[in-house]
Residue, then its C-alpha position, 0 to 999 in steps of 0.5 A: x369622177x375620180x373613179x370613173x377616170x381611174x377605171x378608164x382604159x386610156x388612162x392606163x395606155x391599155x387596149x387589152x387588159x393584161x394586168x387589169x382584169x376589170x372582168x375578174x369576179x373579185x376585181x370590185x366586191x359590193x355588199x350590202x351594210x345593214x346597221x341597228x336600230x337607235x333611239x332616236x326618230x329617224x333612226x328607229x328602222x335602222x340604217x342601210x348602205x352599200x359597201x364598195x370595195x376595189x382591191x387593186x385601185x385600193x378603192x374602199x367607199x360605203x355609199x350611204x344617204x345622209x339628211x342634215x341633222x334633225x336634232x340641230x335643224x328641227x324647225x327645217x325639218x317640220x318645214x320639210x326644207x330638210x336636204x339629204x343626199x348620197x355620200x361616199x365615206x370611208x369605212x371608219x369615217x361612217x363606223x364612228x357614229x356606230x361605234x360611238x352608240x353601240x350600234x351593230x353593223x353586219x354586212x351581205x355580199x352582193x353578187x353581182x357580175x362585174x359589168x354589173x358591178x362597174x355600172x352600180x359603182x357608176x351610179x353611185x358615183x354620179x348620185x354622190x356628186x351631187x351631195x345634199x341637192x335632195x328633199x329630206x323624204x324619210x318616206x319615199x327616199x329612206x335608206x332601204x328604198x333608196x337602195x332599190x331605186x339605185x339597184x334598179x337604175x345599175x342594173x335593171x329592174x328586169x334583170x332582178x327576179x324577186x322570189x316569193x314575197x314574204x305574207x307581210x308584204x301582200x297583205x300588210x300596208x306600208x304604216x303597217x310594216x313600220x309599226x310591227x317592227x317598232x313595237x318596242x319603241x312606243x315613243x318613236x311610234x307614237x309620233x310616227x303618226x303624226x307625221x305618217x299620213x294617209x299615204x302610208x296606208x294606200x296600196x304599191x307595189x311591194x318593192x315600195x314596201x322595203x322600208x325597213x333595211x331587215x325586209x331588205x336583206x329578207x327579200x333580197x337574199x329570196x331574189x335572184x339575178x339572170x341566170x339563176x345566181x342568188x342576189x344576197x349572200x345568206x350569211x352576214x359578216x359582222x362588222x360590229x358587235x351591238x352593244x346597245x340593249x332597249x330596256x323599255x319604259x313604263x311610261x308609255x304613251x298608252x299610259x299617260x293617255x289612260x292617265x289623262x281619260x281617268x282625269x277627263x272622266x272625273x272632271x265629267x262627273x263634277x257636272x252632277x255635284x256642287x261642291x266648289x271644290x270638286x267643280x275648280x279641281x275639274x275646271x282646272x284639269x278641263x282647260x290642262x287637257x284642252x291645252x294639249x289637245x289645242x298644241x296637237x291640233x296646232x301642230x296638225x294643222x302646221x303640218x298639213x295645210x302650211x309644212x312641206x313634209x313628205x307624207x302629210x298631204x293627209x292624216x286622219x288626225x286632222x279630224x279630232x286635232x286641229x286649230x278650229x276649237x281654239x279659235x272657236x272656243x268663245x262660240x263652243x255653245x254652238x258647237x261643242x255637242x256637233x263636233x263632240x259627235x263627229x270626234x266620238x264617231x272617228x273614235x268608233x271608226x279607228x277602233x273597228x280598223x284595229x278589230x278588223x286588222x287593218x291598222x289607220x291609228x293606235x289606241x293611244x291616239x283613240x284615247x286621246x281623241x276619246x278625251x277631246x270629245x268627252x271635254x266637248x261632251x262636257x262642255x256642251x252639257x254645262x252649256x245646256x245646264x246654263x241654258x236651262x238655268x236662264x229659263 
């Protein structure tokens, strides 16, 4: 505890503090480091830390949470053997990244008193001592809630008075919150939801709510500490400019869903016709989408009954993907049409939820969904057709 042994008053054969004024509002500064989004998963919300500096000790340490590398330990990760952890970077060492990706980096002054200020740094100092001892949890330990744990712990959750919250926090679900602001990544939301259960969608209070690093300089900078002092300063210093510009895709999830219905749709209406040709080309476009639904329902059921990811206790995807239809496929006469029912009712369900505001799937999924039961559908019926033939 290097820190803790410099801001020791023995160590400096002090009893008063003449020339070391640990009291002085500017002896530590704290602030609070918000970063852009990036294109990739895990860092789709953004990124935020805390920035402590002491001028006269020349101490300068952003204190950020870091996981082991996704892209390089993806099979750790679906595991959910993924370690993270607290880190104290030197300011340029933590840019590198950002300047690199063209990421912009701006950041709040937190005003803090200075007993405040030392018991923060405290904090982080002992969290950082134990670097990547923690589960990987982009859920519950993400980067913005983190940091309200840790401000809690410092300073007391008493001694922050939260102002008015803003309307999405009351009436929005966590799920929710993250959706509305990746509503331009339709690729990273898209695959959220398979790894976003129903926990994202149970009430807590609305400091567990702070996922995203934006909603944390909104609440707070309406926060104050005791004796009235605004928590956040209300105008940022930029660190770096962004440079990076999403430019959207066409080739969305919702269109290649679409895509595949057309295709599910027409392979349906090749129960009416006896032309060979039209019967194969529907054949083959039968078992390509069942070969996607099997790989979902493969990685669904991996996810919930076998990885120990956060937040995969339980999904609503589970019910029109998972293994069972691949292991039962020889035996689908029996159960083709049942199923085909149960998937075509979770289909009616998830879209009443959207009509009604309260966000369980997006309609990418639904359609998806919808194409499984109209493959069972259709797989039932040519089932029936035999039957009949055989009598």
């Amino acid at each position: 505890m290097l820190f803790l042994l410099v801001f020791s008053i023995e160590a400096f054969g002090q009893e008063t503090n003449d020339t070391v004024n640990r009291m002085a509002d500017d002896f530590i500064r704290v602030s609070l480091v918000v970063c852009d989004p990036d294109d990739v998963l895990y860092s789709t919300l953004g990124h935020s830390a805390l920035h402590l500096e002491c001028p006269m000790f020349e101490l300068d340490e952003i204190f950020t949470y870091e996981g082991e590398n996704v892209r390089d330990e993806i099979w750790t990760f679906l595991k959910g053997e993924l370690k993270m952890g607290l880190f104290a970077l030197p300011p340029e060492i933590f840019l590198e990244s950002y300047i690199e990706r063209g990421r912009g980096v701006r950041e709040y002054t937190i005003n803090l008193d200075p007993l405040q200020e030392q018991k923060l740094w405290e904090v982080l100092d002992n969290r950082a001592a134990e670097s990547l001892s923690l589960p990987y949890d982009y859920f519950h330990r993400g980067c913005a809630k983190a940091l309200v744990q840790v401000m809690h712990e410092a300073i007391g959750k008493n001694a922050i008075h939260y102002g008015p919250w803003p309307e999405k926090f009351v009436k929005k679900t966590q799920r929710e919150i993250v959706r509305d602001f990746i509503t331009d990544a339709p690729w990273e939301e898209f695959f959220l939801y398979f790894l976003i259960g129903t926990e994202g969608d149970k009430r807590c209070p609305y400091e567990q709510k702070v996922i995203v690093p934006t909603d944390l300089v909104d609440v707070w900078q309406r926060a104050t500490l005791d004796g009235g002092q605004p928590m956040l300063d209300s105008m940022p210093r930029v660190i770096l400019e962004g440079t990076r510009h999403n430019e959207g895709t066409w080739c969305t999830p919702l269109f290649v869903s679409i895509v595949l219905l057309v295709l599910a749709l027409g392979s349906l209406a090749t129960l009416w016709t006896n032309n060979r040709t039209c019967i194969i080309v529907g054949t083959v476009i039968d078992y390509l989408l069942l070969v996607i639904e099997a790989i979902i329902g493969l990685f669904m059921t991996y996810l919930l009954f076998f990885s120990s990811l956060p937040c995969t206790d339980w999904n609503w995807l589970i019910v029109p993907f998972n293994i069972f239809p691949a292991i039962g496929w020889l035996w689908r006469k029996y159960w083709a049409l049942p199923y085909a029912a149960i998937v075509f009712i979770w289909c009616i369900v998830m879209m009443c939820e959207l009509f009604w505001g309260h966000v369980l799937m997006d309609w990418a999924h639904i359609i998806l969904a919808f194409i499984f039961f109209v493959l069972l559908l259709k797989q039932g019926m040519r089932e029936l057709k035999i039957e009949r033939m055989k009598e």
